[in-house]
VEXDREN-2710 file (C-alpha; in Angstrom, 1 decimal):
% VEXDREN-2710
k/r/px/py/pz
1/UNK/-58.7/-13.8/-1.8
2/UNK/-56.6/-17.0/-0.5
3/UNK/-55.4/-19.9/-3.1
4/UNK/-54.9/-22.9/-0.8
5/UNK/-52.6/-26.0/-2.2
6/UNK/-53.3/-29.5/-0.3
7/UNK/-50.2/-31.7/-1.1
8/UNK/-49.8/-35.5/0.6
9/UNK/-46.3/-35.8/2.2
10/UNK/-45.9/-39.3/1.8
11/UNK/-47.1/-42.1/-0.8
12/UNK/-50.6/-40.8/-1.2
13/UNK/-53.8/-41.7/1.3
14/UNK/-52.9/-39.1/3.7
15/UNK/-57.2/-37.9/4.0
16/UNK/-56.4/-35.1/1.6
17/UNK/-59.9/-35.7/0.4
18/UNK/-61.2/-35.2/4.2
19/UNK/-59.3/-32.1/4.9
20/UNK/-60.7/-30.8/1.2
21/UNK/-64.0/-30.9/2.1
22/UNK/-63.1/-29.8/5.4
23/UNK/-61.7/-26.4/3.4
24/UNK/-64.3/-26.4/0.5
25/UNK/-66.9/-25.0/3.6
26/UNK/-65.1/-22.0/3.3
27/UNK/-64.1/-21.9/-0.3
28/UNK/-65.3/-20.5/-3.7
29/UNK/-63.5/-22.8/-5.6
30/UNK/-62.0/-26.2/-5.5
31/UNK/-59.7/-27.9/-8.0
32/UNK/-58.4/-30.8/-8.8
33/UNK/-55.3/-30.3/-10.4
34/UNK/-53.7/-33.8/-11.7
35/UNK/-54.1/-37.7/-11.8
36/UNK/-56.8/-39.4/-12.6
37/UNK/-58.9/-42.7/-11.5
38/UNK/-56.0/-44.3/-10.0
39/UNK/-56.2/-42.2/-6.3
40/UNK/-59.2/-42.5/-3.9
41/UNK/-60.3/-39.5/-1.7
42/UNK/-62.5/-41.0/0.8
43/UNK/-65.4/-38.1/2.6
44/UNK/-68.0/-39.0/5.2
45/UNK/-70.4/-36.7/6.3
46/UNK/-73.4/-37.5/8.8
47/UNK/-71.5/-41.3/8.8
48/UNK/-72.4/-41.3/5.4
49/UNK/-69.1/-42.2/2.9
50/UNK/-68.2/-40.7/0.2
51/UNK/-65.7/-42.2/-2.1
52/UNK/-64.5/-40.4/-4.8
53/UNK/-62.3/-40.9/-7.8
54/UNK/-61.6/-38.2/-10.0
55/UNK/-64.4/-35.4/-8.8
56/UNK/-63.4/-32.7/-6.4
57/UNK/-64.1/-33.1/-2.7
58/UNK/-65.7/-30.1/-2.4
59/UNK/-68.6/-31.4/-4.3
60/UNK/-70.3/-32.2/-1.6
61/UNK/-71.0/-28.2/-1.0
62/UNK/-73.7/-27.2/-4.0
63/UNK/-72.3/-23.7/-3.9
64/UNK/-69.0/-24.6/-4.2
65/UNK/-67.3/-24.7/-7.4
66/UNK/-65.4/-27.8/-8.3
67/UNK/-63.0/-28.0/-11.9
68/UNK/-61.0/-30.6/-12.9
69/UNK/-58.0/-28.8/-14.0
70/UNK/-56.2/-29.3/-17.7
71/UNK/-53.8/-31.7/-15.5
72/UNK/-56.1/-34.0/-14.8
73/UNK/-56.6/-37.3/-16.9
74/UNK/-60.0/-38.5/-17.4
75/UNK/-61.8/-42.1/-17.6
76/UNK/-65.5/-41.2/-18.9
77/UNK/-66.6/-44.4/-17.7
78/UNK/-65.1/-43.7/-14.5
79/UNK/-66.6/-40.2/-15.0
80/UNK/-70.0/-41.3/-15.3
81/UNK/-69.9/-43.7/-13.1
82/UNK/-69.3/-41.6/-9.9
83/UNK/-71.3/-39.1/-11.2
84/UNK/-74.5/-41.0/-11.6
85/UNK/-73.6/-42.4/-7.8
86/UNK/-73.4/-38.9/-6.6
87/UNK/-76.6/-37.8/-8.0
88/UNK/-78.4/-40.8/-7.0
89/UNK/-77.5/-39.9/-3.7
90/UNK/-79.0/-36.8/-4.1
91/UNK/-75.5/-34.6/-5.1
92/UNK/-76.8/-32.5/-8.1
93/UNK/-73.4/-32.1/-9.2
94/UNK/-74.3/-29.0/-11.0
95/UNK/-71.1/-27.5/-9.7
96/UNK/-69.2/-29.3/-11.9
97/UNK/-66.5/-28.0/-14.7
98/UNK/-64.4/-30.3/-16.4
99/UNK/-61.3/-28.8/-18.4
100/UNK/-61.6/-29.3/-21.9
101/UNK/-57.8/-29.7/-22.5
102/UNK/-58.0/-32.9/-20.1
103/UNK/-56.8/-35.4/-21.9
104/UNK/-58.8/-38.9/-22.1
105/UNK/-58.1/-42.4/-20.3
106/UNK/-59.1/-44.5/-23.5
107/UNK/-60.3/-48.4/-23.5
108/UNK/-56.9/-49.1/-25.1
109/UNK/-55.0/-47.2/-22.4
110/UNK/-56.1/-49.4/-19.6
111/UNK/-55.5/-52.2/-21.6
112/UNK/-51.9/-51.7/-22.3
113/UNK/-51.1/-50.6/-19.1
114/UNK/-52.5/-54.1/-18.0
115/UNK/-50.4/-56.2/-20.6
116/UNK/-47.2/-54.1/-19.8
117/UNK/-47.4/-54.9/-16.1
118/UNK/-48.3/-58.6/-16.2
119/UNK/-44.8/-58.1/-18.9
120/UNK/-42.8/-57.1/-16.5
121/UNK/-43.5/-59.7/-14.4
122/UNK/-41.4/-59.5/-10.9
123/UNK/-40.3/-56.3/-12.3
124/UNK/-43.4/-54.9/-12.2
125/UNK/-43.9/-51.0/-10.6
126/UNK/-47.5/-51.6/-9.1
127/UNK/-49.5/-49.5/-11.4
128/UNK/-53.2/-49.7/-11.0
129/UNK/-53.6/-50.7/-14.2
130/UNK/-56.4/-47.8/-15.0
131/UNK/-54.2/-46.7/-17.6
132/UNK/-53.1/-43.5/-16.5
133/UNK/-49.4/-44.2/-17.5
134/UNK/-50.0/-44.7/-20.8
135/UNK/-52.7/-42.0/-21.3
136/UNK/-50.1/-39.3/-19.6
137/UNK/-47.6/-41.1/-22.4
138/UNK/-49.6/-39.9/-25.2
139/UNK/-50.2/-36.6/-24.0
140/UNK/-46.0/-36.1/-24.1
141/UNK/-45.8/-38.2/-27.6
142/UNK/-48.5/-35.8/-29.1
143/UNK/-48.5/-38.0/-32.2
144/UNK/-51.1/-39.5/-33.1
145/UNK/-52.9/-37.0/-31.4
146/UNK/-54.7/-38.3/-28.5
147/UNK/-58.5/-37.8/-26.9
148/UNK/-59.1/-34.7/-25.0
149/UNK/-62.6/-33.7/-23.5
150/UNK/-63.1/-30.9/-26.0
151/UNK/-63.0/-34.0/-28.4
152/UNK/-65.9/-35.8/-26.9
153/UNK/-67.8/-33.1/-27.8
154/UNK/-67.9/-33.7/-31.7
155/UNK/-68.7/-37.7/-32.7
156/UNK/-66.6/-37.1/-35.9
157/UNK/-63.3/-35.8/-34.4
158/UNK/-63.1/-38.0/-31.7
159/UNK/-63.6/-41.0/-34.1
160/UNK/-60.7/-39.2/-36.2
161/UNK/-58.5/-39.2/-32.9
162/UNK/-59.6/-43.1/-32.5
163/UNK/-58.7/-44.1/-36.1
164/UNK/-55.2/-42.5/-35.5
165/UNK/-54.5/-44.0/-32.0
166/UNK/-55.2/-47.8/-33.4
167/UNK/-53.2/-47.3/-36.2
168/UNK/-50.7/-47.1/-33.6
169/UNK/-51.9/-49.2/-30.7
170/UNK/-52.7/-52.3/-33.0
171/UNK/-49.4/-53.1/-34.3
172/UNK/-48.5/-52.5/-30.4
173/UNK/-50.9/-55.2/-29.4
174/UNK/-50.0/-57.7/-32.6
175/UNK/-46.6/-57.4/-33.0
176/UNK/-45.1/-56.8/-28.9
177/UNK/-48.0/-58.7/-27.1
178/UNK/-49.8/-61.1/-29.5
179/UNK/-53.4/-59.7/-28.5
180/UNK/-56.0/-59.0/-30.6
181/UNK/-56.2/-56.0/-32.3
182/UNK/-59.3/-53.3/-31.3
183/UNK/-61.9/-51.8/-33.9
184/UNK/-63.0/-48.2/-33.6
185/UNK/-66.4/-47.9/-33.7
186/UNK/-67.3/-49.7/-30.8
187/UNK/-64.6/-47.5/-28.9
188/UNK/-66.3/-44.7/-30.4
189/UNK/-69.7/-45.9/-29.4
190/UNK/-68.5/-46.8/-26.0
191/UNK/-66.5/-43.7/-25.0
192/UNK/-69.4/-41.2/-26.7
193/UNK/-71.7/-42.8/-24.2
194/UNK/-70.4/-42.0/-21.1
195/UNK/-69.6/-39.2/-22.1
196/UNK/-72.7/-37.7/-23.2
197/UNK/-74.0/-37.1/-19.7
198/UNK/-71.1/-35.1/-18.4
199/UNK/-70.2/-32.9/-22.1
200/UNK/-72.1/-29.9/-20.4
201/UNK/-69.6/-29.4/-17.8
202/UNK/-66.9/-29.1/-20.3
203/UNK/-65.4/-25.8/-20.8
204/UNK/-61.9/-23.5/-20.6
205/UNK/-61.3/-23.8/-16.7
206/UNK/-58.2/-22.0/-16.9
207/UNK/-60.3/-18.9/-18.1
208/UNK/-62.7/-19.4/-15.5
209/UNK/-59.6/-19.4/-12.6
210/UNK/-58.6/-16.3/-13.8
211/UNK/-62.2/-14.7/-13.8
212/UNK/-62.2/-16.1/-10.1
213/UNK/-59.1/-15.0/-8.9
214/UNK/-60.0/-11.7/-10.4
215/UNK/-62.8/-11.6/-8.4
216/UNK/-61.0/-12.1/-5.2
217/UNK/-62.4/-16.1/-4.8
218/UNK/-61.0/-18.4/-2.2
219/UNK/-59.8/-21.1/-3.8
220/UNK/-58.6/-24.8/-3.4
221/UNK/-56.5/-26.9/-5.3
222/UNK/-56.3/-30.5/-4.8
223/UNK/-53.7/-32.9/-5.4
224/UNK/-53.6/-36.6/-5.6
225/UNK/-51.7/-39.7/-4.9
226/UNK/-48.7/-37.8/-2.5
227/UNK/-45.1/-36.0/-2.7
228/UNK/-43.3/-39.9/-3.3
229/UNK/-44.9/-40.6/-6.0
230/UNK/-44.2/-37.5/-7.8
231/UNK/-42.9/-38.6/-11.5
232/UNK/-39.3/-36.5/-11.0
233/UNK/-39.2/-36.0/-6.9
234/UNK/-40.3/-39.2/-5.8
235/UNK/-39.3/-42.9/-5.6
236/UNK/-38.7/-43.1/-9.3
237/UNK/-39.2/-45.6/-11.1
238/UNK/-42.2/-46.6/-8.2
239/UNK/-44.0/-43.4/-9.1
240/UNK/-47.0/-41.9/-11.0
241/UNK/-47.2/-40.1/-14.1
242/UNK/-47.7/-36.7/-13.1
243/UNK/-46.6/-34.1/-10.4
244/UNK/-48.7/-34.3/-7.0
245/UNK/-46.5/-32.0/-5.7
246/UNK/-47.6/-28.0/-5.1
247/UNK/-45.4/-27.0/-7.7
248/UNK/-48.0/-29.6/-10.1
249/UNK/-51.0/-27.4/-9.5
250/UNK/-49.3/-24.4/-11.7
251/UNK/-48.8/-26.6/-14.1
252/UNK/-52.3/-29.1/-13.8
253/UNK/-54.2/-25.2/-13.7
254/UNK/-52.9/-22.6/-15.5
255/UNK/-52.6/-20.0/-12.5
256/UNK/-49.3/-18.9/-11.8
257/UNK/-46.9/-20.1/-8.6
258/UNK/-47.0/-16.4/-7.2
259/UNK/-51.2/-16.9/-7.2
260/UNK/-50.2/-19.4/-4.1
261/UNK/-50.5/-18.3/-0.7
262/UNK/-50.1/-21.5/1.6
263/UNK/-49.5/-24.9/1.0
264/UNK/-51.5/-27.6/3.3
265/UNK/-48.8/-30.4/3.6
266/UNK/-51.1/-33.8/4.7
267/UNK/-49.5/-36.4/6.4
268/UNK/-50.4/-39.1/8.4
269/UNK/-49.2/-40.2/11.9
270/UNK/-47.8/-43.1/10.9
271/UNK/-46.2/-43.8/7.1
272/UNK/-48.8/-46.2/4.7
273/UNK/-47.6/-47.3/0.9
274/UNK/-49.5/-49.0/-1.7
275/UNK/-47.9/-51.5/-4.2
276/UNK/-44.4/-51.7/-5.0
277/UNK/-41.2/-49.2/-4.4
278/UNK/-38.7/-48.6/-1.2
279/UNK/-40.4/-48.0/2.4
280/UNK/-37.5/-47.6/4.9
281/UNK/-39.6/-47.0/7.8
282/UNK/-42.4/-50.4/6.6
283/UNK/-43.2/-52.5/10.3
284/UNK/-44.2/-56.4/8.4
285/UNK/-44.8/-57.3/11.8
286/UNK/-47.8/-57.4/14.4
287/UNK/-47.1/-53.3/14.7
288/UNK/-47.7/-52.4/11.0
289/UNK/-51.0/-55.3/10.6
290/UNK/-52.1/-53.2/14.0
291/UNK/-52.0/-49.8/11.9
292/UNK/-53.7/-51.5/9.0
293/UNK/-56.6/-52.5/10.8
294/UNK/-56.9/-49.8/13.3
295/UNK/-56.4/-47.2/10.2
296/UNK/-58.7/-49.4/7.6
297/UNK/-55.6/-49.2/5.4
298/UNK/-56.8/-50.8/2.0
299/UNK/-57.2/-48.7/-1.1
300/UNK/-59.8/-46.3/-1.7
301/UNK/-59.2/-47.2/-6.0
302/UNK/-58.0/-50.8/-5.4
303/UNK/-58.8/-52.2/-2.4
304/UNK/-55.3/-53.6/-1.9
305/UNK/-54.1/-53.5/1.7
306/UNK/-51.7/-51.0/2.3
307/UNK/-48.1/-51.3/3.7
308/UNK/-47.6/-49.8/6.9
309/UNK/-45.2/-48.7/9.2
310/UNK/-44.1/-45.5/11.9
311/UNK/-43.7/-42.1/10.7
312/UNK/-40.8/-41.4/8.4
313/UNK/-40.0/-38.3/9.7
314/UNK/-37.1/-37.6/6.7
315/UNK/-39.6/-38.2/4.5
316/UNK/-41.6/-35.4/6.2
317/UNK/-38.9/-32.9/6.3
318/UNK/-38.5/-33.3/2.3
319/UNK/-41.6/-33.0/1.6
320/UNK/-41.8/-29.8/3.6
321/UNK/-38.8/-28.4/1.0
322/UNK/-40.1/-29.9/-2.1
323/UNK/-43.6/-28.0/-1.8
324/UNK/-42.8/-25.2/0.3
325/UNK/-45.3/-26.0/3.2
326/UNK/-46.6/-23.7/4.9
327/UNK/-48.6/-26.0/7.6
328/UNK/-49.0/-29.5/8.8
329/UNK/-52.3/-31.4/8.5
330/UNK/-52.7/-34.6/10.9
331/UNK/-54.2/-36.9/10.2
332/UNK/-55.1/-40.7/11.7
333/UNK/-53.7/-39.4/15.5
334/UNK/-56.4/-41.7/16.8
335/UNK/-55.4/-44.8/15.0
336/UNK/-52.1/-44.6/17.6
337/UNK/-54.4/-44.1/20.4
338/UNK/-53.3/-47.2/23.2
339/UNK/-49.9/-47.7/22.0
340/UNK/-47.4/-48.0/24.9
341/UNK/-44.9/-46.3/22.8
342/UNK/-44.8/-44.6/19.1
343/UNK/-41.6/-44.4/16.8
344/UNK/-40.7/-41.5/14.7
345/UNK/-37.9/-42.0/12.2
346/UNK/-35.8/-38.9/12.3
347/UNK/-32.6/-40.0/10.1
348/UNK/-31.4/-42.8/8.3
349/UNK/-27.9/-44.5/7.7
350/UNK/-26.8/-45.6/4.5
351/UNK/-23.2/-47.2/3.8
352/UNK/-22.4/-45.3/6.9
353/UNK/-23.7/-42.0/6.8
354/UNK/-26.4/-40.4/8.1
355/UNK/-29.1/-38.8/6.0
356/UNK/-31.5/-36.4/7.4
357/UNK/-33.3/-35.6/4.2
358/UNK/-34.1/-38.2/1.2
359/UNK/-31.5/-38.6/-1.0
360/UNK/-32.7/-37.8/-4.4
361/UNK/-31.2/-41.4/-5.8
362/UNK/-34.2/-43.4/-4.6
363/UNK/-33.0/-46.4/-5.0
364/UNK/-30.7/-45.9/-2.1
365/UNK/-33.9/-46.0/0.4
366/UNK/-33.6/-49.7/0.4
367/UNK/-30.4/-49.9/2.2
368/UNK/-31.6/-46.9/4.1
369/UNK/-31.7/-48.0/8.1
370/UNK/-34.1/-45.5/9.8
371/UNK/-33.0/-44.2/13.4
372/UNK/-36.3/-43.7/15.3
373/UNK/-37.1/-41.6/18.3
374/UNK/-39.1/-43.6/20.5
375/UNK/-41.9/-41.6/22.3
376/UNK/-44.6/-42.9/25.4
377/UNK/-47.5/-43.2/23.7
378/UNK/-51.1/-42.3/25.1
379/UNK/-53.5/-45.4/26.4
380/UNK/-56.5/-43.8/26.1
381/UNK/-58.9/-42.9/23.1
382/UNK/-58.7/-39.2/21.1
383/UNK/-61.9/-39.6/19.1
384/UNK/-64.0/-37.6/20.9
385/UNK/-61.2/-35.0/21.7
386/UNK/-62.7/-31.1/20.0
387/UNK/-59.6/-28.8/21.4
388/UNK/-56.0/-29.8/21.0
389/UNK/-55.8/-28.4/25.1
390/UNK/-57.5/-31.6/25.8
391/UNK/-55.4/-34.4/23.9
392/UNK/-53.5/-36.5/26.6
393/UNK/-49.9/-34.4/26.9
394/UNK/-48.2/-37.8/25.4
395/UNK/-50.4/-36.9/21.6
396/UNK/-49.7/-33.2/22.5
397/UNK/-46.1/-34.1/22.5
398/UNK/-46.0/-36.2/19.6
399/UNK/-47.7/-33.2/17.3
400/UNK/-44.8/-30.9/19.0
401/UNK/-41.6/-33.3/17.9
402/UNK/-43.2/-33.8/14.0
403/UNK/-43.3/-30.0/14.2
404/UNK/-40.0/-29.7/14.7
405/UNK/-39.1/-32.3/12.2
406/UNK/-41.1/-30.6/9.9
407/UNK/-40.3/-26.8/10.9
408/UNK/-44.2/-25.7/10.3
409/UNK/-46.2/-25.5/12.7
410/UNK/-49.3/-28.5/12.7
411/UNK/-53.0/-26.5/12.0
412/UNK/-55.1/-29.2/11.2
413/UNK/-55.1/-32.3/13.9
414/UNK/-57.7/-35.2/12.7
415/UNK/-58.7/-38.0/15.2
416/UNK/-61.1/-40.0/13.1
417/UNK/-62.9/-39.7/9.8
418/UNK/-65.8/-37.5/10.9
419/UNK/-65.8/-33.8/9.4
420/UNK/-66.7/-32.8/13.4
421/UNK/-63.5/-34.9/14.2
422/UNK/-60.8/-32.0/13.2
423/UNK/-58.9/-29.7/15.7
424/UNK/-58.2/-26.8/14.0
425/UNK/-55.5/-24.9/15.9
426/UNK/-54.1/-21.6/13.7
427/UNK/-53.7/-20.5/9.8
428/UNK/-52.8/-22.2/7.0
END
């Protein structure tokens, strides 16, 4: 038995969702352990993509098990959405389980997170406006008591749960953003139909981990968005609602931290963030629209291009610490291929000092200068490259100095999006 987390060291998109499936071959179990419709894990198998939302990687392999944890939170339209797309495509989807403690992303949720952000105005944090904020805001209020799957299972309760949300939400929407108030039943109506094709994968997940663990299953957990975003160790207030870090899959699961046994830390080559929040290492310049399109950097959920720049190598170190890695997995090495020369930022200087870890007052990284190591790069292309023996020594030497940045070794080296493009080169 092995239970495998897969974190993202930076601001999410790392190809957590490639080196998932990549792992679910060889697993029992995969979970999905927080977040919801707002990150993207993007698959392709046979060149065929996969895009996926809120469903595990790993259900792509029918005898694979795939939960979404009591961490998670869920949009049923979302829900059904990929779901019916995944059977269409002839995914059976069979290997579903869906925690019924998840709580529910709510027409009203996605609503308010909208009229909060266009409030905000410039001061806006870049949500995605798919109303995870709100919907993880509930869950902490606790009063009115919000949707959770097990409530889409009896029409009455969850129009009792609806009823004592808008009570709430109304005055919200009258009083603080002069919108028109909502009426239940047709939230009731609209919510009970999504759900009604997914309610038979709803059941106590964290019961079923144990009974797996028990048995001695290999197990995955999944994270989403990345280590920066986390709500208290990353670049608050430009964060998510939840915990993408390892330590989130405890709590997103129900298995205890000592159940772990390595911790996959995914990182790109080079550094991407989405929407707004401090990017020290960020190249606005013909380098970082080079990346973009080379790396297809727009958002899997979104579509918005991503910002780009070279590795942030303190960034990298920290998340090492915060989630205990055990290994590195590479991702996007080819994207750098025919660069004359790469950057790695390996400390920066603020008000005079030098910082070789993230300070933990974020809003410091935007007078952070990086320092970058400047490496040759390697003019030729690494897409068709199976054994790491045959990358060009300049990529070779590139994995070796993030390695020693990071201070775990690199097991996983990805040079394009194909499942047969991976390197494997030791243990987790």
């Amino acid at each position: 038995m092995a239970v495998t987390v897969i974190v993202g060291a930076q601001w999410g998109d790392e190809g957590k969702g490639k080196l998932t499936d990549l792992l679910a071959a060889g697993a029992d179990v995969v979970v999905r352990y927080q977040g919801g419709n707002n990150a993207g894990h993007t698959v392709v198998v046979d060149q065929e993509e996969y895009k996926l939302h809120l469903i595990p990687s790993g259900i792509l392999y029918p005898e694979t098990l795939c939960i979404m944890g009591d961490g998670t939170v869920i949009d049923p339209e979302c829900l059904a959405q990929e779901y019916d797309g995944l059977t269409r495509r002839g995914i059976s989807c069979d290997n579903l389980r869906i925690s019924g403690n998840a709580h529910v992303i709510m027409p009203y949720h996605r609503l308010l997170d909208a009229l909060q952000e266009d409030a905000r105005g410039a001061a806006s944090i870049g949500t995605t406006r798919r109303g995870i904020g709100p919907a993880y805001t509930d869950k902490t209020a606790r009063d009115p008591i919000p949707v959770r799957m097990w409530d889409l299972l009896d029409k009455r309760l969850l129009r009792r749960r609806v009823e004592g949300q808008l009570a709430e939400k109304n005055t919200l929407l009258r009083t603080l953003y002069d919108a028109e108030p909502l009426e239940v039943e047709p939230i009731v109506e609209e919510v009970w139909g999504y759900a009604q094709g997914v309610a038979k994968h709803v059941c106590d997940t964290r019961a079923l981990l144990f009974e797996r663990i028990a048995a001695g299953d290999d197990i995955v957990m999944e994270g989403a968005q990345g280590t920066f975003l986390d709500l208290d160790y990353g670049t608050y207030p430009f964060v998510t609602s939840s915990h993408p870090v390892a330590g989130g899959a405890c709590l997103g699961t129900g298995l205890g931290p000592t159940a772990i046994d390595s911790v996959l830390l995914v990182t790109k080559t080079y550094t991407t963030r989405v929407g707004s929040g401090p990017f020290p290492t960020e190249q606005d310049n013909e380098i970082g629209n080079l990346i973009r399109e080379r790396g297809r950097e727009y958002g899997t959920t979104t579509g918005r291009p991503r910002r780009c720049g070279w590795l942030d190598g303190v960034a990298l170190k920290t998340a090492v610490r915060i989630n205990g890695a055990t290994s590195l997995g590479l991702t996007l090495l080819d994207v750098l291929d025919g660069l004359e020369t790469v950057n790695v930022c390996t400390a920066y200087e603020i008000d005079g000092h030098r910082h070789i870890v993230v300070p933990s007052d974020a809003s410091r990284l935007s007078e952070a200068t990086p320092i970058y190591r400047e490496m040759p790069g390697w003019c030729c292309d690494t897409t068709q490259v199976r054994k790491y023996e045959d990358l060009p020594q300049a990529a070779r030497d590139y994995v070796s100095l993030l390695e020693e940045i990071a201070g775990v070794p690199a097991s996983i080296v990805s040079v394009g999006p194909g499942r047969e493009q991976t390197i494997r080169r030791g243990p987790l």
